[in-house]
C-alpha positions as CSV (number, residue, x, y, z in Angstrom):
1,X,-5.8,60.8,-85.0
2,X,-5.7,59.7,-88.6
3,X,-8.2,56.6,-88.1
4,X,-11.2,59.0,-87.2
5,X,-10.6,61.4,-90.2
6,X,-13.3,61.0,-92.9
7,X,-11.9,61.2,-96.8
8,X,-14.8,63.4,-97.8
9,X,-16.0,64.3,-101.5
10,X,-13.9,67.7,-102.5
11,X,-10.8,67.2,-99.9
12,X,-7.4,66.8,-100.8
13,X,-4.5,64.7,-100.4
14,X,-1.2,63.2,-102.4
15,X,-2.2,59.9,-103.7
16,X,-0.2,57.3,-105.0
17,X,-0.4,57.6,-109.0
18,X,-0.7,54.7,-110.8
19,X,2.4,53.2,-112.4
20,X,4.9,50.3,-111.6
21,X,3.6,48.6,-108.3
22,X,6.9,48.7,-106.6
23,X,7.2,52.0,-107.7
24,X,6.2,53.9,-104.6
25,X,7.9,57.5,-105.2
26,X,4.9,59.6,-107.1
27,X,2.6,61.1,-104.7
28,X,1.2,63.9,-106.8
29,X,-1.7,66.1,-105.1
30,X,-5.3,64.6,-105.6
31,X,-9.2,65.5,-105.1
32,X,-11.6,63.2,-104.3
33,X,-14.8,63.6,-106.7
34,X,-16.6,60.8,-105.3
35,X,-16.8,57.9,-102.4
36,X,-18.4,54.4,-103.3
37,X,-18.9,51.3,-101.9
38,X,-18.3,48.3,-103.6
39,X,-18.7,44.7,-103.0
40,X,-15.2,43.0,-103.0
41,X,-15.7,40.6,-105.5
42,X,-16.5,43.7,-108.2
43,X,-13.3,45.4,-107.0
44,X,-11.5,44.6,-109.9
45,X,-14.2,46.4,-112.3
46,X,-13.1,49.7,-110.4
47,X,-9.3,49.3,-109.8
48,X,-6.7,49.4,-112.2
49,X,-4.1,48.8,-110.3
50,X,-3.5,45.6,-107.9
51,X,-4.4,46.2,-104.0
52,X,-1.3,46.4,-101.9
53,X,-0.8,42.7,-100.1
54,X,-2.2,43.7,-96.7
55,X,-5.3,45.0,-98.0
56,X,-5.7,42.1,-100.4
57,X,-5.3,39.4,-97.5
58,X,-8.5,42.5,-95.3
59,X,-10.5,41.6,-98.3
60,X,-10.0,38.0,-98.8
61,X,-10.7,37.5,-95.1
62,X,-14.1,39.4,-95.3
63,X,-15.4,38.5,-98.2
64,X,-19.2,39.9,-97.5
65,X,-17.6,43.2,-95.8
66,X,-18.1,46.8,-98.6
67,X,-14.5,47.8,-99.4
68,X,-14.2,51.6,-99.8
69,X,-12.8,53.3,-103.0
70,X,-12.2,56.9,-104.0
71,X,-12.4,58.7,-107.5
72,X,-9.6,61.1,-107.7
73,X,-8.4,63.6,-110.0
74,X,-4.6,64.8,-110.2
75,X,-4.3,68.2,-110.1
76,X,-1.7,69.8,-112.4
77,X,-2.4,66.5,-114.5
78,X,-4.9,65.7,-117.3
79,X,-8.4,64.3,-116.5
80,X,-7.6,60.9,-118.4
81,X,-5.3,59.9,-115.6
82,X,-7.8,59.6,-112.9
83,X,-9.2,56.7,-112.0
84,X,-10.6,54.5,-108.6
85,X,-8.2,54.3,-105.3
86,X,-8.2,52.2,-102.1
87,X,-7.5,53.8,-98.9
88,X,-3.7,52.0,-98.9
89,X,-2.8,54.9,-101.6
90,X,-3.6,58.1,-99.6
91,X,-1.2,59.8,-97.4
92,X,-4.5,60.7,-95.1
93,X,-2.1,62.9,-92.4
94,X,-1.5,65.3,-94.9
95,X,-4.9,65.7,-96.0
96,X,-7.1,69.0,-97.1
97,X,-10.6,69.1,-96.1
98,X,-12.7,71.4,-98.2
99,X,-13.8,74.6,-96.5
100,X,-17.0,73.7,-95.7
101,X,-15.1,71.0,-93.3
102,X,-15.2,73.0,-90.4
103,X,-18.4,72.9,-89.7
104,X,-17.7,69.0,-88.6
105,X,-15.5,69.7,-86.2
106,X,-12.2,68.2,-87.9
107,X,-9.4,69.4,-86.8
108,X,-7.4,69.8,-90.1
109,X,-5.9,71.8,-92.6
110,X,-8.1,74.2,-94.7
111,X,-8.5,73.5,-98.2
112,X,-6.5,76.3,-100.1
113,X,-5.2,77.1,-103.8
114,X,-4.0,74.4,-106.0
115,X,-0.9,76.1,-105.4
116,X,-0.1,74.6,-102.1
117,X,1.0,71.5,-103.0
118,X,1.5,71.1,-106.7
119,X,2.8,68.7,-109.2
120,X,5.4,71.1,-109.7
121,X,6.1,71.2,-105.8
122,X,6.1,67.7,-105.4
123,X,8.9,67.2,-107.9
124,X,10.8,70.2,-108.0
125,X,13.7,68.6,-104.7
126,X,14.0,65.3,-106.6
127,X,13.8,66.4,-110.1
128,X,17.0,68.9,-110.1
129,X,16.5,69.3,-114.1
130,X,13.1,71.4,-113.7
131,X,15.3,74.6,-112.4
132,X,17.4,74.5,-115.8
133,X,14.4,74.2,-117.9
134,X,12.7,77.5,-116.2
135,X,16.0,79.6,-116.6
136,X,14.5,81.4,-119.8
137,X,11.0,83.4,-119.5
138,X,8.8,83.4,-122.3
139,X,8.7,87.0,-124.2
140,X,6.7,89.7,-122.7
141,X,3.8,89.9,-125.7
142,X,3.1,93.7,-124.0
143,X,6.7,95.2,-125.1
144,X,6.1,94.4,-128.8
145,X,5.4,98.3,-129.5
146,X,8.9,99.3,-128.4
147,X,10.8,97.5,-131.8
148,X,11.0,100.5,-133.9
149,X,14.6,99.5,-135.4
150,X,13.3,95.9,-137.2
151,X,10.2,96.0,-140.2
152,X,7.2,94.5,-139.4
153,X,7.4,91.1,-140.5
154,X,4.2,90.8,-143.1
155,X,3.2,87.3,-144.7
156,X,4.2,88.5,-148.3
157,X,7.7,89.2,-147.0
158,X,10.1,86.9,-148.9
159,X,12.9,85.7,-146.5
160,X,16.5,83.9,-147.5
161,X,16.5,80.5,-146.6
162,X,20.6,79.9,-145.3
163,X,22.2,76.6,-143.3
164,X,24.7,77.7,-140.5
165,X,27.5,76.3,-143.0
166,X,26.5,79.4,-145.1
167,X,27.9,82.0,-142.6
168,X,31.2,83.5,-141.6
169,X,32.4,83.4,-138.5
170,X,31.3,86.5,-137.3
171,X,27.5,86.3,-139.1
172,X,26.8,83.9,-136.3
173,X,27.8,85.8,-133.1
174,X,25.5,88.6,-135.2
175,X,22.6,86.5,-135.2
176,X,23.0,85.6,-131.6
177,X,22.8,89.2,-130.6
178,X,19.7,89.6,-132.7
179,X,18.3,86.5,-131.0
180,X,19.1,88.2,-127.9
181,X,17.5,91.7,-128.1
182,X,14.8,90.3,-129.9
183,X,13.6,88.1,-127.0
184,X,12.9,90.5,-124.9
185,X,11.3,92.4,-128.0
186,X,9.6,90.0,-130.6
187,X,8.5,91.0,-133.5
188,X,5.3,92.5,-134.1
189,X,4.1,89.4,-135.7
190,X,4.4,87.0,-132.5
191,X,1.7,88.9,-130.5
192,X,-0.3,89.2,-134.6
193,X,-0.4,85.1,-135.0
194,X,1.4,83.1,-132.8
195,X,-1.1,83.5,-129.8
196,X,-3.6,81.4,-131.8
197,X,-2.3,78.4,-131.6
198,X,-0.1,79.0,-128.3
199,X,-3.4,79.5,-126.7
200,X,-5.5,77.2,-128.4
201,X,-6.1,74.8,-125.4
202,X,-7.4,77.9,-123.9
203,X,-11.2,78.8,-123.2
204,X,-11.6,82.5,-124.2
205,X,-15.3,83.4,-124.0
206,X,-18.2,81.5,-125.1
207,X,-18.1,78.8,-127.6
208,X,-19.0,78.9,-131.0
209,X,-22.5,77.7,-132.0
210,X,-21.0,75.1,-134.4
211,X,-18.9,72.1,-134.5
212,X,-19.9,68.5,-134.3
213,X,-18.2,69.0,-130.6
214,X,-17.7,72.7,-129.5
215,X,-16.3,74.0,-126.6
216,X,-16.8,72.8,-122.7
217,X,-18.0,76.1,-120.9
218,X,-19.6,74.1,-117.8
219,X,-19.6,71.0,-115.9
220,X,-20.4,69.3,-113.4
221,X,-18.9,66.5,-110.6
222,X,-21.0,63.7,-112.8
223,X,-19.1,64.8,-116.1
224,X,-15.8,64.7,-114.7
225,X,-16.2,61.4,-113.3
226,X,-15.7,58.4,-116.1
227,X,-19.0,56.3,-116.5
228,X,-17.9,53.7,-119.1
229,X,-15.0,51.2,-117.3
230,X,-13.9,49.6,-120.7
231,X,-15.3,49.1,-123.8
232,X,-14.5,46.3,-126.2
233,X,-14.5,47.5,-130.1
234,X,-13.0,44.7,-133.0
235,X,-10.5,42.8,-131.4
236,X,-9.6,45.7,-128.4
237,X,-10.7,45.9,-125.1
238,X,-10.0,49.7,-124.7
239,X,-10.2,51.9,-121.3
240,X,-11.8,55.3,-121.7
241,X,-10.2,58.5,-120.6
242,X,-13.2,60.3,-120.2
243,X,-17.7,60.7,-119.2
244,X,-19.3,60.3,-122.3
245,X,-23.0,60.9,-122.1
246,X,-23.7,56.9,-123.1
247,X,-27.8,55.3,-121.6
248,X,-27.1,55.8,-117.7
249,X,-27.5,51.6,-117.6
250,X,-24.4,50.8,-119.3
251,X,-22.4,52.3,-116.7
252,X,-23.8,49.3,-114.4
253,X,-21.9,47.5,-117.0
254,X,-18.0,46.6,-116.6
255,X,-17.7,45.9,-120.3
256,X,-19.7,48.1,-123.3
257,X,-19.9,45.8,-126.3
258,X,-19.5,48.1,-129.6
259,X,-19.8,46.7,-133.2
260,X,-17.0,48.1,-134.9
261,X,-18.9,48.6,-138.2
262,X,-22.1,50.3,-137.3
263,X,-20.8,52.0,-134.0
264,X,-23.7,50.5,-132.1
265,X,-23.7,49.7,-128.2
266,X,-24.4,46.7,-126.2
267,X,-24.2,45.6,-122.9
268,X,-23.2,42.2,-123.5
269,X,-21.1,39.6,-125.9
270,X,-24.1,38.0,-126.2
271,X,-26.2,41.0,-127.6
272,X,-23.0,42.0,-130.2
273,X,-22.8,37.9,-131.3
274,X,-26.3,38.0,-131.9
275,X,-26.3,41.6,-133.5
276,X,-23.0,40.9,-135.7
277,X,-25.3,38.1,-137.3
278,X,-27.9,40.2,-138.3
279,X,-25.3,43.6,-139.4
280,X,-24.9,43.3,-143.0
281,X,-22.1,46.2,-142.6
282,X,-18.1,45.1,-143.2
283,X,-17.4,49.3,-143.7
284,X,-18.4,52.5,-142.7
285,X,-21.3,53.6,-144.6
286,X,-20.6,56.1,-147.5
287,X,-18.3,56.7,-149.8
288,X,-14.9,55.2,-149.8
289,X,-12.7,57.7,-151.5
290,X,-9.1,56.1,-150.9
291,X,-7.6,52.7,-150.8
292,X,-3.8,52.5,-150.4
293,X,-3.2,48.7,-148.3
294,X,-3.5,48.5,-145.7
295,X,-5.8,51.7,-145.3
296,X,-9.3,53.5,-146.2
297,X,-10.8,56.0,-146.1
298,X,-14.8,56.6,-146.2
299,X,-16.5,59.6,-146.4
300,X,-20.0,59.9,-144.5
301,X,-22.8,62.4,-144.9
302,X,-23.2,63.4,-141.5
303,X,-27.2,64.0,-142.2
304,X,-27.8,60.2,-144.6
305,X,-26.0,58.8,-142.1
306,X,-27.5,59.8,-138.6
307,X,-27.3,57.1,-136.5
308,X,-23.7,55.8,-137.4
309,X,-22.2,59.6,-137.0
310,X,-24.0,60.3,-133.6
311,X,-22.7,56.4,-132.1
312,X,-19.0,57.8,-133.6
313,X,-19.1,61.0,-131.6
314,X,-20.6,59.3,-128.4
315,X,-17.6,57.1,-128.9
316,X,-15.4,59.9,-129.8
317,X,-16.2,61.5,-126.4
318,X,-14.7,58.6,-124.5
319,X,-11.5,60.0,-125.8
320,X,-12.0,63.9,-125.8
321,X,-12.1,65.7,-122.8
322,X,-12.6,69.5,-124.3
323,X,-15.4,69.0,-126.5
324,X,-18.7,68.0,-125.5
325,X,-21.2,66.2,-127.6
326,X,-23.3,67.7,-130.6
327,X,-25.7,65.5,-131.8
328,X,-27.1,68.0,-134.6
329,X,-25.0,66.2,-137.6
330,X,-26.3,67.3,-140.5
331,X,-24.1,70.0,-141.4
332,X,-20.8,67.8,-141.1
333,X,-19.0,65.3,-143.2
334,X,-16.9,62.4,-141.7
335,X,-13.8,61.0,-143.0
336,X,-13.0,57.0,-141.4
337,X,-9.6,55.8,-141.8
338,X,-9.6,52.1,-141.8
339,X,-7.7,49.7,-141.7
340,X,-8.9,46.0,-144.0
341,X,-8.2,42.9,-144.4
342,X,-10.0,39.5,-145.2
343,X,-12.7,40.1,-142.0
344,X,-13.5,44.1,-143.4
345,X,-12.5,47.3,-142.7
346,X,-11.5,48.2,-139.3
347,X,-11.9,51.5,-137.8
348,X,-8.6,53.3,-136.6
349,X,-9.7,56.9,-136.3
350,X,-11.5,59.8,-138.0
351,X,-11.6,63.8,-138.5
352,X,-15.1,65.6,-139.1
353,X,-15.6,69.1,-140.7
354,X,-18.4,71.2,-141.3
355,X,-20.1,71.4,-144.9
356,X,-19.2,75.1,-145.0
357,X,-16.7,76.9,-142.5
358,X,-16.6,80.7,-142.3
359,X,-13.7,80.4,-140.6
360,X,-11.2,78.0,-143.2
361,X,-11.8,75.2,-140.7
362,X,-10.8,71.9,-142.3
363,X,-11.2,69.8,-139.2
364,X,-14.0,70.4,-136.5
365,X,-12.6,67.0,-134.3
366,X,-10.1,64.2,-134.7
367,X,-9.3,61.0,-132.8
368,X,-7.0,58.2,-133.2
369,X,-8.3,55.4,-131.5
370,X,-5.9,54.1,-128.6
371,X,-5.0,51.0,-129.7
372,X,-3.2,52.6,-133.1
373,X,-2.1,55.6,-131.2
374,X,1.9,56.2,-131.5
375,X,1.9,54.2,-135.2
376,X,1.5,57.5,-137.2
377,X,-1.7,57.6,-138.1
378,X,-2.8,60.9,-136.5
379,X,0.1,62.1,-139.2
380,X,-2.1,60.2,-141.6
381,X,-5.4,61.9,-140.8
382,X,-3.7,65.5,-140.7
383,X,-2.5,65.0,-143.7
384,X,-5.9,63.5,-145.3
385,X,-7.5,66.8,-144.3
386,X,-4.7,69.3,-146.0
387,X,-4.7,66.9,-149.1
388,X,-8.4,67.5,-149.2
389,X,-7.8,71.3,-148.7
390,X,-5.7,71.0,-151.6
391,X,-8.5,70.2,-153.9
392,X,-10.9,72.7,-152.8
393,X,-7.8,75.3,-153.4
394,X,-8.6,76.7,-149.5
395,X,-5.8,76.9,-147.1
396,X,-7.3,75.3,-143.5
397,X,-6.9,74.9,-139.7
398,X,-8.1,72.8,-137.4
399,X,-10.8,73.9,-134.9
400,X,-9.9,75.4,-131.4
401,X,-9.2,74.5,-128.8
402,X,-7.0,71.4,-129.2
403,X,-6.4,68.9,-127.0
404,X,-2.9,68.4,-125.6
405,X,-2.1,65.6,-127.8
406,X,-4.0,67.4,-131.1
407,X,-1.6,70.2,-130.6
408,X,1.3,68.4,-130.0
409,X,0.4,66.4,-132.9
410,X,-0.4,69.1,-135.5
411,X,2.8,71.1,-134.7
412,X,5.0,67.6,-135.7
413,X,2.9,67.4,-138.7
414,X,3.1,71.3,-139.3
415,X,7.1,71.2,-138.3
416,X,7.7,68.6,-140.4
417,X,5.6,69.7,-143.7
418,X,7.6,73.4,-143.5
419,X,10.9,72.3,-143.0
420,X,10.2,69.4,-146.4
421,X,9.5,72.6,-148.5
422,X,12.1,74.7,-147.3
423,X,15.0,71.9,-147.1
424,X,14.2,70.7,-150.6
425,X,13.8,74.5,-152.0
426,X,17.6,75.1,-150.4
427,X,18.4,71.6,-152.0
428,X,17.4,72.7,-155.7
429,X,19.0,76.5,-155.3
430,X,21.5,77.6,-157.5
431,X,24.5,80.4,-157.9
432,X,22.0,82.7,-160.0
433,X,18.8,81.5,-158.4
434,X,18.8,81.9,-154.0
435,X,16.6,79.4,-152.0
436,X,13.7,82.3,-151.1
437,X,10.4,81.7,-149.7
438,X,7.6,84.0,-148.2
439,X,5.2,82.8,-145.8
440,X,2.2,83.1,-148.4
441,X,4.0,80.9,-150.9
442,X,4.1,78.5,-148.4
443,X,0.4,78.3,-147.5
444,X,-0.3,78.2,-150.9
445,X,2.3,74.4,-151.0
446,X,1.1,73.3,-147.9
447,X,-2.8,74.4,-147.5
448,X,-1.9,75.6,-144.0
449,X,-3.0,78.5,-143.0
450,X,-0.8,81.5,-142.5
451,X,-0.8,82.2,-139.1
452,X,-0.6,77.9,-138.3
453,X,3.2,78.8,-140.3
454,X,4.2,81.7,-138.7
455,X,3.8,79.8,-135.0
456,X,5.2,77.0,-136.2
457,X,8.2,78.9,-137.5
458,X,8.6,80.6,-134.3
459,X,8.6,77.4,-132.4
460,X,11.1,75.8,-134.3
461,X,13.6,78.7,-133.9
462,X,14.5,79.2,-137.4
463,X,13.6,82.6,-138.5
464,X,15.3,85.6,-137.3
465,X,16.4,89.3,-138.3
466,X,19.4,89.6,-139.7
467,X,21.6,92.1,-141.3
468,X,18.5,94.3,-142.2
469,X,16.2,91.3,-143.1
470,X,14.3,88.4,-142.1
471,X,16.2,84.8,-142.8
472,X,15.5,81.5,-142.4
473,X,18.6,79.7,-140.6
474,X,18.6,75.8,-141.2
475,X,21.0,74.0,-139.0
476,X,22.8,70.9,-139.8
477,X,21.8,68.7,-136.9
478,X,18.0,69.7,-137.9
479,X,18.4,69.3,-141.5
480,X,20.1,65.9,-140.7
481,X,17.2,65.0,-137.9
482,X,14.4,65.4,-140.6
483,X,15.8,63.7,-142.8
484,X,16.2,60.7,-140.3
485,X,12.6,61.4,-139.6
486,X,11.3,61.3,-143.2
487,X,12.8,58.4,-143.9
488,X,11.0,56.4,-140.9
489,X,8.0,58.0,-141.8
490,X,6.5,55.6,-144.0
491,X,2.6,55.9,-144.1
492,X,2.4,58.6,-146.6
493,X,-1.1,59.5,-148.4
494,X,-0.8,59.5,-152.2
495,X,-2.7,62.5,-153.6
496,X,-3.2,60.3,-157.3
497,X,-5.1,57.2,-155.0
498,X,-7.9,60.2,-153.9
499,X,-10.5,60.1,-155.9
500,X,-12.9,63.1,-154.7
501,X,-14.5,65.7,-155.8
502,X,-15.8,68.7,-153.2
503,X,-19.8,70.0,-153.2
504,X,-20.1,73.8,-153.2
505,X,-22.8,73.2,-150.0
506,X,-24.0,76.5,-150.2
507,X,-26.4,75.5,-153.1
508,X,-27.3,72.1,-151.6
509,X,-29.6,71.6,-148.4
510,X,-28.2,69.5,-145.4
């Protein structure tokens, strides 16, 4: 009965995830977005993954004969993960056929709910770890009014900054009981800030006008279905992760030639050998503003530069799944981070922000380029975009949403920032003078904004009520783990090697 099923656009089945080839165990749930057939010698343009023997030995003994392939998504997983499948890596008897089915006359099960068969599902018997990591609920935001007994927690309130070494035996056991109550009952400030950034991946309403990428409201089956196979940029043949809205006739392509320097596409080696000899550019154009070997960074006028900023968000887009293109650039300014050598200066990512934010944004979008992904350079840009905040005296935040690896990536940066000030300010207390900090003072150090410090206290655990006030509790393992962490950190920006100076944009046209 499984042979005269057809795997239609919209149904449902688990699906063999890509991963080790022998590795046969992951069999998340999957929807089909699209069918296609291909001829079998341009197989390998679509697959990723090698076809299992038997169906390798099918091809090779019909060489003229359309092989079949499926575009799946994941569900429960993020939209960079899907990608082209052969028939060989559907379970086909357990499949969902979308409502609409019935009208065929198939006799199978009715597409319901995510729900039914989820990632969570799928691993829960084999992964017996998941229970103990759902054994605490997060706080209920809606009890917050019923904390009568604790002061609201304000950003001028100065708190004590203590290491566990610092209590007595019996502090401790305190603390744990005002851990305790106060999970069920946060304070007032948790519900105040904390939700900004907890639900910053989150769309709530429409998106804002601005923003050289603003928020995805809509889409369609042809956006969520990846258009570019691979593109080659410097010396990297890189796979994209997502549609980007590139001339419908490179997606006939299987490699998108891109000259690192100017941004612009090609559809051929040929066409970038032949453009590379007439490109006069080794840099980004604009202003380079800091040079610390072996990295840059150039500054670009979003409206001199039109045609280089709209190719690096097209190309940005091939990356970011929750923004959608804006090419209106006139009212943004792009910062490169390169890396040079003897060749020129190689592009390794970049952040944008607009020429005037109402809303202390200091970064509209960022991207770290996959090939230096994982080296520390989305640490490096962060930090490039507070260092400029610095200067212009603001505090700043990036713009919402974030994708799942911004946020993870600005609450390291944001984690490790706070606890540098407050372990060194413990470090240089003494007798007379207690290591005290309020959350304002700290903004002020760090350009971060308030509420970015608040969440990012919350989330590391460290500030709590105690004996009638608020304290910060510092404990040895995560004193001892930063300072592990520091010390490998070694791509630092050196405020002195900046040399900028920031327009007041309200008195200057785009």
């Amino acid at each position: 009965m499984v042979e005269n099923i057809e795997i239609v656009e919209g149904c449902r089945l688990p699906v063999h995830m890509r991963g080790s080839p022998n590795d046969w165990s992951d069999w998340p749930l999957a929807e089909v977005l699209k069918t296609l057939m291909v001829e079998p010698q341009h197989l390998h343009l679509y697959l990723k993954k090698p076809l299992n023997p038997s169906d390798a030995e099918k091809v090779v003994s019909n060489p003229t004969q359309q092989v079949k392939i499926y575009y799946v998504h994941y569900i429960d997983y993020n939209k960079r993960l899907d990608e082209w499948v052969t028939l060989d890596r559907m379970k086909v008897e357990k499949i969902q056929m979308p409502s609409n089915a019935a009208s065929h006359g198939q006799s199978v099960t009715q597409l319901t709910n995510s729900t039914n068969i989820s990632k969570n599902e799928l691993q829960e018997d084999s992964n017996p770890s998941t229970n103990k990591r759902k054994k605490k609920n997060p706080p209920n935001l809606n009890n917050l009014s019923r904390v009568q007994s604790q002061p609201v927690l304000s950003h001028s309130s100065s708190f004590s900054v203590l290491l566990n070494s610092e209590l007595k035996p019996g502090d401790s056991d305190l603390i744990e009981k005002e851990e305790n109550t106060n999970a069920s009952q946060p304070s007032e400030i948790t519900k105040a800030d904390i939700h900004i950034n907890e639900n910053s991946n989150q769309s709530t309403g429409l998106p804002r006008p601005t923003g050289s990428m603003v928020q995805v409201v809509h889409e369609d089956v042809l956006t969520r279905i990846k258009n570019i196979q691979t593109i080659y940029l410097g010396k990297h043949l890189i796979e994209p992760w997502y549609f980007a809205p590139y001339p419908q006739e490179l997606s006939q392509c299987p490699i998108v030639y891109i000259c690192e320097y100017c941004l612009k596409f090609m559809k051929s080696m040929k066409c970038l050998e032949r453009h590379r000899q007439k490109c006069k550019l080794y840099h980004p154009p604009g202003n380079e503003i800091y040079r610390k070997h072996p990295l840059s960074f150039f500054e670009v006028d979003g409206r001199k530069n039109k045609t280089y900023t709209q190719n690096l968000c097209l190309l940005a887009k091939l990356f970011l799944d929750h923004k959608f293109l804006h090419y209106d650039t006139d009212a943004f300014l792009f910062y490169i981070l390169t890396e040079y050598d003897s060749n020129g200066f190689h592009i390794v990512g970049y952040f944008s922000k607009e020429k005037e934010s109402s809303e202390d944004y200091n970064v509209a979008c960022i991207l770290t380029l996959p090939p230096y992904q994982r080296l520390g350079y989305g640490k490096v840009l962060i930090e490039f975009s507070y260092e400029l905040s610095k200067i212009e005296g603001k505090t700043g935040t990036p713009e919402k949403p974030l994708s799942d690896l911004g946020l993870l990536c600005y609450r390291r940066y944001w984690s490790i920032t706070i606890l540098d000030v407050l372990i060194n300010l413990k470090q240089k207390e003494s007798d007379q003078d207690k290591a005290q900090i309020s959350i304002q003072e700290l903004s002020e150090v760090t350009s971060i904004k308030k509420e970015d410090i608040v969440s990012t206290l919350q989330h590391l655990n460290i500030i709590t009520y105690y004996k009638g006030q608020y304290v910060i509790v510092l404990d040895n393992n995560l004193v001892e783990n930063h300072i592990q962490a520091m010390k490998k950190r070694k791509i630092r920006i050196d405020p002195k090697l900046l040399h900028w100076t920031p327009k007041d944009w309200s008195k200057h046209k785009y």
